[in-house]
DRENTORKOL-3810 file (N, C-alpha, C; in nm, 4 decimals):
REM DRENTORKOL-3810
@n.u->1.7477; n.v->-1.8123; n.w->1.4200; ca.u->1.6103; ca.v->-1.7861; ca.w->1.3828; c.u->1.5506; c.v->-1.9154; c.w->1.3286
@n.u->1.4381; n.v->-1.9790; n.w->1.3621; ca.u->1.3713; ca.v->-2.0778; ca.w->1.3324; c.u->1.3083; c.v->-2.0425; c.w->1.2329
@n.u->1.1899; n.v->-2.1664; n.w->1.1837; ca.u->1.1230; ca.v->-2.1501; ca.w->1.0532; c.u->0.9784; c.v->-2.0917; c.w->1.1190
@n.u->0.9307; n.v->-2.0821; n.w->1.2006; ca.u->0.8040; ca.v->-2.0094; ca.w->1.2387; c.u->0.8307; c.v->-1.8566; c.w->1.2349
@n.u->0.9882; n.v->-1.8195; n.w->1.3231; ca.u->0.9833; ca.v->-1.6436; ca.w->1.2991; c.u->1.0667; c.v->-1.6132; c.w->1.1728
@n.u->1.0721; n.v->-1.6875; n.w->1.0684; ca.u->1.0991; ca.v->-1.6305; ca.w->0.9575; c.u->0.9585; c.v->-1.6503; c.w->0.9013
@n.u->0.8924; n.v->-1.7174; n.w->0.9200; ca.u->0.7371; ca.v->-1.7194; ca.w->0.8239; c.u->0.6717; c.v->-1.5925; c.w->0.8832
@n.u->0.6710; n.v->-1.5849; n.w->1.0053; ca.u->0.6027; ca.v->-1.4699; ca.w->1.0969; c.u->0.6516; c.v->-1.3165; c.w->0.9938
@n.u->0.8441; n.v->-1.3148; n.w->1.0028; ca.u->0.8311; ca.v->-1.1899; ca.w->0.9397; c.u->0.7868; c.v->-1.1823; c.w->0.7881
@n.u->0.8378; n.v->-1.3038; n.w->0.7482; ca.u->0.7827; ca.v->-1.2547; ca.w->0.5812; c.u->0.6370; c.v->-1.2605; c.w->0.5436
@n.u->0.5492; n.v->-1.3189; n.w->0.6183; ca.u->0.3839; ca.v->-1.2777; ca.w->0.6070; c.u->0.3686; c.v->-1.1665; c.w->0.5310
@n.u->0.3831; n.v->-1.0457; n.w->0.5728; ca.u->0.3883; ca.v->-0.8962; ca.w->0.5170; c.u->0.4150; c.v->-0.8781; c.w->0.4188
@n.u->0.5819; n.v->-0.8775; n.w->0.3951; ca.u->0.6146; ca.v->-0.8674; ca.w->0.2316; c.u->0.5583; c.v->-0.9710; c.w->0.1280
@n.u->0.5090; n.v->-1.0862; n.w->0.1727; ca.u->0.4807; ca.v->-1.1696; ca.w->0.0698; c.u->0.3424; c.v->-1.1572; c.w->-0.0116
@n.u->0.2555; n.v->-1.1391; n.w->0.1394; ca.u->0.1052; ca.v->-1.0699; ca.w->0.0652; c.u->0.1656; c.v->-0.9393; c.w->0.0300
@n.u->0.2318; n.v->-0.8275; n.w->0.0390; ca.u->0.2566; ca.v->-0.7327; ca.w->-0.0524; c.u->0.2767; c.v->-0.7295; c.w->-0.1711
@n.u->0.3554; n.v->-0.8544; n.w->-0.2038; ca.u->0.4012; ca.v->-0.8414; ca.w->-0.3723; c.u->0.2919; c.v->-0.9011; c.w->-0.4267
@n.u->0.1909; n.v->-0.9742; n.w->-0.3689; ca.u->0.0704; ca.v->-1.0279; ca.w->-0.4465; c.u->-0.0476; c.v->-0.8947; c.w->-0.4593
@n.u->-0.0164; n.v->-0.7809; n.w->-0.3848; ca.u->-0.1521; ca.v->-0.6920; ca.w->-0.3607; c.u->-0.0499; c.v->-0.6134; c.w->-0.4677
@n.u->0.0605; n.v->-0.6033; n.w->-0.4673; ca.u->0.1112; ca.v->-0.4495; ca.w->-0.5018; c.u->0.0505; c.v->-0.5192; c.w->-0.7112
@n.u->0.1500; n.v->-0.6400; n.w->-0.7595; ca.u->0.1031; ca.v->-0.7547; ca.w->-0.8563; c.u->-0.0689; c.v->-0.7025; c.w->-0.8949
@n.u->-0.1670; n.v->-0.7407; n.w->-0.8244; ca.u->-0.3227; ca.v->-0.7487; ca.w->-0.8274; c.u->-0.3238; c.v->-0.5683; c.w->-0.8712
@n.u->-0.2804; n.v->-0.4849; n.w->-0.8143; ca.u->-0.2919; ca.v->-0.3585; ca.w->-0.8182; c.u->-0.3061; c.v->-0.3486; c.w->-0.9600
@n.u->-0.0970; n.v->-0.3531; n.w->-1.0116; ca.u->-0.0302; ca.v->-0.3368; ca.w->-1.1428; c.u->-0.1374; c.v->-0.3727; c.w->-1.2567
@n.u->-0.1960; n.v->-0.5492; n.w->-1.2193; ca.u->-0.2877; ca.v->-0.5705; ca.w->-1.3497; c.u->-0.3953; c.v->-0.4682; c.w->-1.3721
@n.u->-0.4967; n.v->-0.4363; n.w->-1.2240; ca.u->-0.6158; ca.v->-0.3592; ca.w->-1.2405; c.u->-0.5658; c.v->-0.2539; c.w->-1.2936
@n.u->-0.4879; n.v->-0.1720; n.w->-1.2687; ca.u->-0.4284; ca.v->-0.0532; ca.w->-1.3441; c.u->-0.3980; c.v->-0.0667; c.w->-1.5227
@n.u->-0.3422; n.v->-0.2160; n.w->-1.5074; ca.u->-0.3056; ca.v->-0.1855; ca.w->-1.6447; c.u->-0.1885; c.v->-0.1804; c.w->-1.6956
@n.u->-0.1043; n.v->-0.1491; n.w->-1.5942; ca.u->0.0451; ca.v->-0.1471; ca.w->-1.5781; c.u->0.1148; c.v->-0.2526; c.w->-1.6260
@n.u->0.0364; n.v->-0.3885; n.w->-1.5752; ca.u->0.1342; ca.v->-0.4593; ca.w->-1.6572; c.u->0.1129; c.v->-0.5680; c.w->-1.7704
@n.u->-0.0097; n.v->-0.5444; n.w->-1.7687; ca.u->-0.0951; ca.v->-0.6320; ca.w->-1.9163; c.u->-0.0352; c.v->-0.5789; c.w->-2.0516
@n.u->-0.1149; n.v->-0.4305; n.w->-2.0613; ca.u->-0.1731; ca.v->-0.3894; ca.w->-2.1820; c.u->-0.0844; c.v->-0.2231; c.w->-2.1926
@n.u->-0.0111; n.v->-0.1757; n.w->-2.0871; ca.u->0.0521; ca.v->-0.0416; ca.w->-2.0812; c.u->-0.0456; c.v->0.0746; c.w->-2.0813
@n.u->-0.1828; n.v->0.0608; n.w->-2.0716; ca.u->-0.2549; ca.v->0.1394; ca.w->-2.0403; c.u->-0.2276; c.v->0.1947; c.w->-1.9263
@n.u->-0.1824; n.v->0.3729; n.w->-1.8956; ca.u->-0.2167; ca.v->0.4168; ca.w->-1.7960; c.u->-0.3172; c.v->0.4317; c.w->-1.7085
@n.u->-0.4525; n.v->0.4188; n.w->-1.7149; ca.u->-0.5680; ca.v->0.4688; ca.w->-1.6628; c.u->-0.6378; c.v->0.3293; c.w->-1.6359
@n.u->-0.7117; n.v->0.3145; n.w->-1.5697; ca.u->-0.8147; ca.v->0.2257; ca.w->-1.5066; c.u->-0.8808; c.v->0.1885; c.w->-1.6456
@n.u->-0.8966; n.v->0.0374; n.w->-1.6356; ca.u->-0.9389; ca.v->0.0071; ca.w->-1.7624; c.u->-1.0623; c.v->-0.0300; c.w->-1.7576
@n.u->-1.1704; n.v->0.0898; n.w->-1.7702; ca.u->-1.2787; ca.v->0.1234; ca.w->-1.7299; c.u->-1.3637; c.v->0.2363; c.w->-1.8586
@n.u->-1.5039; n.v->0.2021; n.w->-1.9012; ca.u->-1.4932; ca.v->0.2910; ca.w->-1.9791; c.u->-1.5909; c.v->0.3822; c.w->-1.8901
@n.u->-1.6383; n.v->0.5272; n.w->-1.9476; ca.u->-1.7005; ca.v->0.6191; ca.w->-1.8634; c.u->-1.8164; c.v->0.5417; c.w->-1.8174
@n.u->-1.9486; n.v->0.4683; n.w->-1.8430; ca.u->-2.0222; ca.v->0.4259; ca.w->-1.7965; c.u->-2.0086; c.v->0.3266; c.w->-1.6715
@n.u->-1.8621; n.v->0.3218; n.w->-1.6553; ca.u->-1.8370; ca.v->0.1990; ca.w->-1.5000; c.u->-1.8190; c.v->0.2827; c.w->-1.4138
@n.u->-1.8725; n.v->0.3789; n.w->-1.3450; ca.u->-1.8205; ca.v->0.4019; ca.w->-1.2705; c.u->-1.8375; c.v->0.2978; c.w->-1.1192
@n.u->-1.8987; n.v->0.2327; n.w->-1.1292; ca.u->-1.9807; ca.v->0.1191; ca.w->-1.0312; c.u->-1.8717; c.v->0.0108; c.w->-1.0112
@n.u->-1.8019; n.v->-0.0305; n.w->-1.0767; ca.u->-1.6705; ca.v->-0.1251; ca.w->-1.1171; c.u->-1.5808; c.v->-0.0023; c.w->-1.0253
@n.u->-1.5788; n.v->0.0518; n.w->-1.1070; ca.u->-1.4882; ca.v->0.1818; ca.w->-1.0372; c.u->-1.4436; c.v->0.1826; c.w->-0.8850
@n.u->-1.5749; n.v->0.2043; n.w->-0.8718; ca.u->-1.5543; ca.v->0.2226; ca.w->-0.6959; c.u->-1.5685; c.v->0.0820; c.w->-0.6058
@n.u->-1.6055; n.v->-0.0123; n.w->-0.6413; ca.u->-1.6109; ca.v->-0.1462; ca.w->-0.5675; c.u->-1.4336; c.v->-0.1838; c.w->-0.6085
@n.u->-1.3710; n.v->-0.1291; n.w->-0.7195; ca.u->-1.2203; ca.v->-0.2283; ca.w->-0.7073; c.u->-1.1246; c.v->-0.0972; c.w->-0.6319
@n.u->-1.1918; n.v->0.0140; n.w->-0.6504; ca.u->-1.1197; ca.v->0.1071; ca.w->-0.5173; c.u->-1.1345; c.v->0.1018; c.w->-0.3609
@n.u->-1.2441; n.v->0.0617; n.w->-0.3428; ca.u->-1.3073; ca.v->-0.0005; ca.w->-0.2110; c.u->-1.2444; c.v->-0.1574; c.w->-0.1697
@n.u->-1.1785; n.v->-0.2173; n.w->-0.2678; ca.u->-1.1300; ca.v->-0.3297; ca.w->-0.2371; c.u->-0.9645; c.v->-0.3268; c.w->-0.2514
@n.u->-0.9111; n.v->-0.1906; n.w->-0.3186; ca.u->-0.7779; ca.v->-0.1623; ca.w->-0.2377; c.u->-0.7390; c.v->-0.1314; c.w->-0.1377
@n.u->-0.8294; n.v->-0.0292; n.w->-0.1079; ca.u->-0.8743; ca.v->0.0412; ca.w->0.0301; c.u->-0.8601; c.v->-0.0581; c.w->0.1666
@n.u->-1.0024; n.v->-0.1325; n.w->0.1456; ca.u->-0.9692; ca.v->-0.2727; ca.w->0.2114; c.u->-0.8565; c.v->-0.3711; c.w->0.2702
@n.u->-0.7991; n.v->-0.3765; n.w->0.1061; ca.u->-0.6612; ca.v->-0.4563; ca.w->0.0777; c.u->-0.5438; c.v->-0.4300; c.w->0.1788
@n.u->-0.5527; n.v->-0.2137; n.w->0.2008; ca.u->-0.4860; ca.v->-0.1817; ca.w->0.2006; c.u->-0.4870; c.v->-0.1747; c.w->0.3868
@n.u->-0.5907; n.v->-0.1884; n.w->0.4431; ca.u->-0.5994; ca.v->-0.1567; ca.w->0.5730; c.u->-0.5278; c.v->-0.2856; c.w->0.6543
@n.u->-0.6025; n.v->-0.4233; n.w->0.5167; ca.u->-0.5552; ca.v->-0.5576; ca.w->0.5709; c.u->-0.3448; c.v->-0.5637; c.w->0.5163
@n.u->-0.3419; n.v->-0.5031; n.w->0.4605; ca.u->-0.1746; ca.v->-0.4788; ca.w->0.4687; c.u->-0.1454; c.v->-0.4630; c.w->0.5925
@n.u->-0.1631; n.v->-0.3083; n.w->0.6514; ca.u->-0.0871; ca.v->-0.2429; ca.w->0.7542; c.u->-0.1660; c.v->-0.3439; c.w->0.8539
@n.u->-0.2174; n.v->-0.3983; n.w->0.9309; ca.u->-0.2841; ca.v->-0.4903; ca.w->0.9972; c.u->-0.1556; c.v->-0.6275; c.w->1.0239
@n.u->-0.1817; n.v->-0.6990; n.w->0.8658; ca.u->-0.0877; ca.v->-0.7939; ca.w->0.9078; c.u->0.0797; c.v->-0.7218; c.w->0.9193
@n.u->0.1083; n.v->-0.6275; n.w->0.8949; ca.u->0.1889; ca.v->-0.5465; ca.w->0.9181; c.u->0.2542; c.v->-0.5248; c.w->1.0625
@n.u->0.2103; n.v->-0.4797; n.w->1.1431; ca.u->0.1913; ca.v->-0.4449; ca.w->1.2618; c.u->0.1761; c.v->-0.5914; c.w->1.3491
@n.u->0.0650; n.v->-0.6204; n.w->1.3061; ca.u->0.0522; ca.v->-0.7866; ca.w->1.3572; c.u->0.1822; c.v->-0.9207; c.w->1.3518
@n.u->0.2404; n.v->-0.8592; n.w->1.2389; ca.u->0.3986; ca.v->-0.9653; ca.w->1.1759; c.u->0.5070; c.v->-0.9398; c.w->1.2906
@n.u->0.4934; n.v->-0.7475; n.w->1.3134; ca.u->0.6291; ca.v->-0.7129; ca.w->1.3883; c.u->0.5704; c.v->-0.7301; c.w->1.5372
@n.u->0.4276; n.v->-0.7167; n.w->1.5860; ca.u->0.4298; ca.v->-0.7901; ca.w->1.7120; c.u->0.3942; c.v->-0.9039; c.w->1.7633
@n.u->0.3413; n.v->-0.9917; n.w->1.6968; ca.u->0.4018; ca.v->-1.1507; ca.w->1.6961; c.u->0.5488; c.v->-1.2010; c.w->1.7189
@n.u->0.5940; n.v->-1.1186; n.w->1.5912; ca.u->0.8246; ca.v->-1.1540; ca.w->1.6398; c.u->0.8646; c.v->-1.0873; c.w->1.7444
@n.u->0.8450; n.v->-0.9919; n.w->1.7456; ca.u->0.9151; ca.v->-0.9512; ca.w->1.9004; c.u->0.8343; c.v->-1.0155; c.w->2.0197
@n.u->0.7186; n.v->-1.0312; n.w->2.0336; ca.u->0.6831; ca.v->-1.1613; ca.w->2.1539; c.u->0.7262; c.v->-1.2769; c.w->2.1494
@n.u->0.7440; n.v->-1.2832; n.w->2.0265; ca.u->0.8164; ca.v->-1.4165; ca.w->2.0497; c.u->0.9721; c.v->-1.4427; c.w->2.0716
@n.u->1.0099; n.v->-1.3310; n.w->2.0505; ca.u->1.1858; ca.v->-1.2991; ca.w->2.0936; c.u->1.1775; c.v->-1.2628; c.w->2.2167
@n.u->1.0634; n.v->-1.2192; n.w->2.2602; ca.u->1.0765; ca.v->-1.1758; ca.w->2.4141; c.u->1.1011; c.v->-1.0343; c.w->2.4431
@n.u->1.1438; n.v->-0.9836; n.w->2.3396; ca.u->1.2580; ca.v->-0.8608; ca.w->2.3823; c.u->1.1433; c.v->-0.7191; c.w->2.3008
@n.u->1.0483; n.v->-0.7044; n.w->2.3666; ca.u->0.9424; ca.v->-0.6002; ca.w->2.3218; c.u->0.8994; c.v->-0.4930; c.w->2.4211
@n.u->0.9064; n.v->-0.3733; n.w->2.3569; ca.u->0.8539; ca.v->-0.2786; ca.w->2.4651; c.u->0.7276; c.v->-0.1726; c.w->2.3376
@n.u->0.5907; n.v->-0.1097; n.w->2.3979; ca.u->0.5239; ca.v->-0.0379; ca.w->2.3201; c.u->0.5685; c.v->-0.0016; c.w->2.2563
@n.u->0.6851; n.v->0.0940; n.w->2.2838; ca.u->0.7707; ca.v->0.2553; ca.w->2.1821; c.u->0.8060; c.v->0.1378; c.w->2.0469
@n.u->0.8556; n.v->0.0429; n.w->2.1063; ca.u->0.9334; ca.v->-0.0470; ca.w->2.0153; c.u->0.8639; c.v->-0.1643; c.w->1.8591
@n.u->0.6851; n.v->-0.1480; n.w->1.9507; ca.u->0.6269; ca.v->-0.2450; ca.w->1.8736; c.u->0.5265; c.v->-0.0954; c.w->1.7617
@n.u->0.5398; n.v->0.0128; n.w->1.8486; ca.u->0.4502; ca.v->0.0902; ca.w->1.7461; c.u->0.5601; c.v->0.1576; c.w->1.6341
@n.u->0.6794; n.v->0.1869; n.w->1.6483; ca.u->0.7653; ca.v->0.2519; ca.w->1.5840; c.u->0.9262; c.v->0.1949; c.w->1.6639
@n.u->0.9316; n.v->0.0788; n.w->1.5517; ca.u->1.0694; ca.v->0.0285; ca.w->1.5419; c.u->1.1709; c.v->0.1354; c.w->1.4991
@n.u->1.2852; n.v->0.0570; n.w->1.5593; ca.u->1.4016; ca.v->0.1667; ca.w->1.4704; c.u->1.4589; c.v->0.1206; c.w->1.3492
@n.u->1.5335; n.v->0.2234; n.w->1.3084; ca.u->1.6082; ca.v->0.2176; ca.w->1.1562; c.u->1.5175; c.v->0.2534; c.w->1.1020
@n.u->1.5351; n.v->0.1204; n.w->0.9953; ca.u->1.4487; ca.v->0.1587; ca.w->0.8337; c.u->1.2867; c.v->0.0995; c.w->0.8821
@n.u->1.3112; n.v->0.0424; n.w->0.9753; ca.u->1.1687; ca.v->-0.0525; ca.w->1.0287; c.u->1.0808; c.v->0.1299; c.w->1.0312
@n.u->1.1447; n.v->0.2309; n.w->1.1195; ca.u->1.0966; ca.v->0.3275; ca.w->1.1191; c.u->1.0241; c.v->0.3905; c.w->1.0283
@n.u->1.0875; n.v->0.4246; n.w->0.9492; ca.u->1.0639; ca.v->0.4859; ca.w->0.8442; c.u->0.9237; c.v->0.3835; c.w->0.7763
@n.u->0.9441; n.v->0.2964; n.w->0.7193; ca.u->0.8809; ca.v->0.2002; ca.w->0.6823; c.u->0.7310; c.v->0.1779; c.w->0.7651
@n.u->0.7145; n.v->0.1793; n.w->0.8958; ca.u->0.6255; ca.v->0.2291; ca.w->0.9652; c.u->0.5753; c.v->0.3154; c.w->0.9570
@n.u->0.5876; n.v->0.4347; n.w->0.9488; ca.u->0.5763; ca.v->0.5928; ca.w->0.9040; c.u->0.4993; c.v->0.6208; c.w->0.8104
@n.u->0.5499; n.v->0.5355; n.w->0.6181; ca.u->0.5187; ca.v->0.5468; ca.w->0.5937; c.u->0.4034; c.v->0.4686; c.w->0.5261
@n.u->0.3857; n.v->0.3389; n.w->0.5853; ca.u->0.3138; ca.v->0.2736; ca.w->0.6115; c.u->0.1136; c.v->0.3688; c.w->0.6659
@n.u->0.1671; n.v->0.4091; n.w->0.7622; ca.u->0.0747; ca.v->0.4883; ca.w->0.8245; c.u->0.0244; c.v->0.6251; c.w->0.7290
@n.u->0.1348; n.v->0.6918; n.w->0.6629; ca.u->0.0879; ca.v->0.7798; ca.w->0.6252; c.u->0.0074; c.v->0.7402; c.w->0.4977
@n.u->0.0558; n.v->0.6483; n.w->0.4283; ca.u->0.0301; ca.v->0.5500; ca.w->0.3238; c.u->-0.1779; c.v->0.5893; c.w->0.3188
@n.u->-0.1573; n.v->0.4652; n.w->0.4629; ca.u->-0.2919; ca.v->0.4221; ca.w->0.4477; c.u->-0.3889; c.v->0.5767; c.w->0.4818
@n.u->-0.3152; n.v->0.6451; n.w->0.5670; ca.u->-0.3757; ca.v->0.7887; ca.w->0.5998; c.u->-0.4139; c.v->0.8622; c.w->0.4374
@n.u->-0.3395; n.v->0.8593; n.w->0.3557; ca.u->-0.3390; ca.v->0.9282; ca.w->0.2449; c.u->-0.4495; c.v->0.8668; c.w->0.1764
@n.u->-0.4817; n.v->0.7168; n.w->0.1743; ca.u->-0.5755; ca.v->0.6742; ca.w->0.0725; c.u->-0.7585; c.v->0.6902; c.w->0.1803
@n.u->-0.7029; n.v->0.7416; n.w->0.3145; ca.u->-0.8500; ca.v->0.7253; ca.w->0.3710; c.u->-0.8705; c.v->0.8415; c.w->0.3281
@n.u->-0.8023; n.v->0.9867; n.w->0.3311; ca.u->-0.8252; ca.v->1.0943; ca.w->0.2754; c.u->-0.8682; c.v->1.1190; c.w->0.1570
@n.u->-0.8703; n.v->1.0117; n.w->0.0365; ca.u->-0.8281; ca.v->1.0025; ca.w->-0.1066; c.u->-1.0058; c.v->0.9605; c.w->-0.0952
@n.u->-1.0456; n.v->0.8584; n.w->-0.0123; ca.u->-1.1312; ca.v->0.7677; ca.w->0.0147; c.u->-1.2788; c.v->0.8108; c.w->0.0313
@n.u->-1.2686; n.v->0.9209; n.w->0.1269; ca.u->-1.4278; ca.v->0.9957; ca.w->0.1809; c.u->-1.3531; c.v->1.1558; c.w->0.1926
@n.u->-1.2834; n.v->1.1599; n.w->0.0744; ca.u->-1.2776; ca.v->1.3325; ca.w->0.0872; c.u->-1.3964; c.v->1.3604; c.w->-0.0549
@n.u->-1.4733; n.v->1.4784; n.w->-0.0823; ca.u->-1.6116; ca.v->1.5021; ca.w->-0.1500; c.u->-1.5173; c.v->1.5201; c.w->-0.2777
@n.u->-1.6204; n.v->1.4659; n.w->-0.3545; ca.u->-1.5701; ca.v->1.4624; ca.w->-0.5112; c.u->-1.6118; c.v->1.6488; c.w->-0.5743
@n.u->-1.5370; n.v->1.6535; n.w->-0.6608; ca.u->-1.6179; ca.v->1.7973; ca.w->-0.7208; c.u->-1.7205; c.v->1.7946; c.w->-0.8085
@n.u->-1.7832; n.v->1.9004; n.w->-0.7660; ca.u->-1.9327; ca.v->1.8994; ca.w->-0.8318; c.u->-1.9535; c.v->1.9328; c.w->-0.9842
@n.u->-1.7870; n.v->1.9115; n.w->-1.0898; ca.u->-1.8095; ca.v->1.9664; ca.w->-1.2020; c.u->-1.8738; c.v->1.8575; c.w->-1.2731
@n.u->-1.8606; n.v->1.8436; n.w->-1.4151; ca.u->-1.9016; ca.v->1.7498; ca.w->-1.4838; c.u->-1.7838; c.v->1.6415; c.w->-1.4729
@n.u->-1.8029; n.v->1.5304; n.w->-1.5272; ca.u->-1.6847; ca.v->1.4293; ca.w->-1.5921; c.u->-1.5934; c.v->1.4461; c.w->-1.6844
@n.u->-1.7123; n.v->1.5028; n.w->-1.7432; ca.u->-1.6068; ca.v->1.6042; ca.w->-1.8720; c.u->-1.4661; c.v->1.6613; c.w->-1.8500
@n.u->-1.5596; n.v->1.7727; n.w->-1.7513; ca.u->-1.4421; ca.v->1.8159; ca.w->-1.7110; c.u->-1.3138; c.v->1.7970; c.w->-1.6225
@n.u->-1.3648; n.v->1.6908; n.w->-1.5305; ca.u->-1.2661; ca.v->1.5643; ca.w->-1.4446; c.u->-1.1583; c.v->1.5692; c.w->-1.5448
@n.u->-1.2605; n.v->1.4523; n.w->-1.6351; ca.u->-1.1449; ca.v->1.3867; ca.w->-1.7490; c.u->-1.0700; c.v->1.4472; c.w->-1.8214
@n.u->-1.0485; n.v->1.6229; n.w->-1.8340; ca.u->-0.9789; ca.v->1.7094; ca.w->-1.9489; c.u->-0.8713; c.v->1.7141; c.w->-1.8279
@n.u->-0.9279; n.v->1.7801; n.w->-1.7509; ca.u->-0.8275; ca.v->1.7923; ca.w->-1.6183; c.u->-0.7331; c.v->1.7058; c.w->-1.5590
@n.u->-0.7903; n.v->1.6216; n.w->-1.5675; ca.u->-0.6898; ca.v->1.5141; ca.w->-1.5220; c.u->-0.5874; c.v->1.4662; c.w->-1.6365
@n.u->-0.6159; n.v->1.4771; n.w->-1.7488; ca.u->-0.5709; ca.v->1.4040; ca.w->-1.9042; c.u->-0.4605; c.v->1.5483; c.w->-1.9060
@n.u->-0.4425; n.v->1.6001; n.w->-1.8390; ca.u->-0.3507; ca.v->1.7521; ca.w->-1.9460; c.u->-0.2357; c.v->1.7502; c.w->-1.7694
@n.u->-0.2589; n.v->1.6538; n.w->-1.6396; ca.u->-0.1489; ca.v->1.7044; ca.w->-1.5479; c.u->-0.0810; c.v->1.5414; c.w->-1.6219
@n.u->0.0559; n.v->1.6046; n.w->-1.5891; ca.u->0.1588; ca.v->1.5618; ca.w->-1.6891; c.u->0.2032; c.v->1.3913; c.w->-1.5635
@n.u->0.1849; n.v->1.3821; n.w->-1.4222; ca.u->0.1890; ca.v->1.2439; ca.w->-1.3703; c.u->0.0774; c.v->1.2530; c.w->-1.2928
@n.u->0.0027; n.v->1.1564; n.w->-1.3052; ca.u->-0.1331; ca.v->1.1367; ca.w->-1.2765; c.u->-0.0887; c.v->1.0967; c.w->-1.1401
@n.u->-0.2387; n.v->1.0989; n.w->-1.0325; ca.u->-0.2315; ca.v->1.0952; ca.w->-0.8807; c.u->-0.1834; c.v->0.9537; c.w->-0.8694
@n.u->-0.2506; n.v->0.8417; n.w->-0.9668; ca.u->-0.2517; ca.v->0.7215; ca.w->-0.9240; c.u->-0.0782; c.v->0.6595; c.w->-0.9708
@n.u->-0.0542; n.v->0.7207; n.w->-1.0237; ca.u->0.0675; ca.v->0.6931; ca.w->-1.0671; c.u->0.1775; c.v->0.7397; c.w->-0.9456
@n.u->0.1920; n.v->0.8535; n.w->-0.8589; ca.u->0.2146; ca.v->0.9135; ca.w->-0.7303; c.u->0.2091; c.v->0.7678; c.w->-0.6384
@n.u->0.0686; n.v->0.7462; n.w->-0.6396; ca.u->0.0501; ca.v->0.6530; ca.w->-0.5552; c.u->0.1645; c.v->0.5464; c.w->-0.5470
@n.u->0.1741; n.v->0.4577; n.w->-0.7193; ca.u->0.2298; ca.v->0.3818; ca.w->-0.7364; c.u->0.3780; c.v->0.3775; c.w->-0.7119
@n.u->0.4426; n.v->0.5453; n.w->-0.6807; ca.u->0.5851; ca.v->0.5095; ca.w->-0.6877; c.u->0.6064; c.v->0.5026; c.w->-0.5325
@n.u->0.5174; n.v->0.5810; n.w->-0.4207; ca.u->0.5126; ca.v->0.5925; ca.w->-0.2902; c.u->0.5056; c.v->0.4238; c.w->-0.2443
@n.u->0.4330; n.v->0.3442; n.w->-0.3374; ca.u->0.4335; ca.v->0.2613; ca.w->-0.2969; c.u->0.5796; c.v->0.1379; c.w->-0.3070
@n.u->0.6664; n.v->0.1958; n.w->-0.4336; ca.u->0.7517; ca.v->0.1543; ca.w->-0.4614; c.u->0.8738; c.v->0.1994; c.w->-0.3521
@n.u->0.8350; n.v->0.2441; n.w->-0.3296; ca.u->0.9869; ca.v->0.3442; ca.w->-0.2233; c.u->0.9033; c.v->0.3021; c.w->-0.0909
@n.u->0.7688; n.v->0.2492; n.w->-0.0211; ca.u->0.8356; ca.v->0.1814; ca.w->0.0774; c.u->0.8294; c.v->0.0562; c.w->0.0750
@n.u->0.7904; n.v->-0.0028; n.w->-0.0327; ca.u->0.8812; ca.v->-0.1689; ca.w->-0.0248; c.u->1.0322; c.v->-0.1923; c.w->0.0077
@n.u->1.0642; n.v->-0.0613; n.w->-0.1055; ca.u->1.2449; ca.v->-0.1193; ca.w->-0.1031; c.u->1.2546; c.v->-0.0192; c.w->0.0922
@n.u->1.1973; n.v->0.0461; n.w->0.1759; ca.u->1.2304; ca.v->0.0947; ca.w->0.3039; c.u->1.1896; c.v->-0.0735; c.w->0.4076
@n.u->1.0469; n.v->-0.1532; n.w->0.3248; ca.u->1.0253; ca.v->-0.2606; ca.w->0.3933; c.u->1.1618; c.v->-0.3406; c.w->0.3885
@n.u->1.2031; n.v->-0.3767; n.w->0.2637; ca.u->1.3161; ca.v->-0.4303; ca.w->0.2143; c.u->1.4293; c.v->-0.4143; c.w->0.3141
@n.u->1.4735; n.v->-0.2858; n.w->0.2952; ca.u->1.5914; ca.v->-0.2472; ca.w->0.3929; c.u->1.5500; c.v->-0.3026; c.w->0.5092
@n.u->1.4486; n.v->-0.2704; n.w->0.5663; ca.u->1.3733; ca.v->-0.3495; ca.w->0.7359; c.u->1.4141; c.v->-0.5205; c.w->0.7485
@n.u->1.3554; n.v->-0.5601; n.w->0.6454; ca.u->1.3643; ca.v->-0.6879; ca.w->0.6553; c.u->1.5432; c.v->-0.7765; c.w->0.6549
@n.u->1.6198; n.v->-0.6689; n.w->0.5947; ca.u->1.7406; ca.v->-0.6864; ca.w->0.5847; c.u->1.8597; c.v->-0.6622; c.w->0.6931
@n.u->1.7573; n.v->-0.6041; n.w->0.7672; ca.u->1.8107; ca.v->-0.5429; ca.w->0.9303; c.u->1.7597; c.v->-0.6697; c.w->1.0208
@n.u->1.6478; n.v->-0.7250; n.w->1.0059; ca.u->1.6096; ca.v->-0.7954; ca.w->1.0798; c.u->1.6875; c.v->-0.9449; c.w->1.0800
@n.u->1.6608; n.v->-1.0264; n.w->0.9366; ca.u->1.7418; ca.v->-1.1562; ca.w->0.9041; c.u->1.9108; c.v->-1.1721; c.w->0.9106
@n.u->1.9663; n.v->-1.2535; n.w->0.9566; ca.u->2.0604; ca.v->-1.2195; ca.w->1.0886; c.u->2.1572; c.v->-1.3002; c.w->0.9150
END
């Protein structure tokens, strides 16, 4: 393996640990241990432009994603469709949930908010015992280490 298709595959994971990193601070996770968006009720405007720019973040993930694993296999030569849309092994899986990933946050994204108050958002949400975004965060943790395993299948 040369130094172009090892840069080719690690593209992916490397902007990952800088988006997953960028995430942790906006959250809060790893500054200050604040669970919640560090936002007070009057942002909601902040709110949705740094959710709109995960969103984003997140489309340009699976993108260079997809783009990493079919760049290397053209350039190995050894590529077929079945193979570039859904690798095997852990690449699989990792694909999968890759897709469902980004499927989950377009759903998350333009599904209708409820018509109660904030008030009541915020009681509701403050009394379920692991918050959605926190869900998010471990889904996201379990498929790095499935990217991980991928990448460990791949480097010879």
């Amino acid at each position: 393996m040369n130094a172009i298709d090892l840069l080719i595959i690690l593209l992916h994971p490397v902007i990952a640990v800088f988006a997953v990193i960028w995430i942790l601070k906006i959250n809060g996770k790893v500054s200050n241990g604040d669970h919640n968006l560090p936002y007070d009720e009057g942002a909601g405007e902040d709110k949705e432009r740094t959710l709109s720019k995960i969103y984003l973040l997140s489309w340009f993930m699976v993108i260079t994603g997809f783009g990493s694993n079919i760049a290397y296999n053209v350039r190995l030569e050894s590529w077929s469709l079945n193979g570039l849309l859904l690798p095997g092994g852990a690449g699989s899986l990792h694909t999968v949930g890759g897709v469902f990933g980004l499927g989950l946050l377009t759903y998350l994204r333009f599904r209708k908010s409820s018509h109660k108050s904030p008030t009541a958002r915020n009681l509701r949400k403050n009394k379920s015992g692991l918050k959605f975004q926190n869900l998010i965060l471990i889904l996201i943790v379990i498929h790095a280490f499935l990217g991980f395993l991928w990448l460990l299948e791949l480097l010879p």
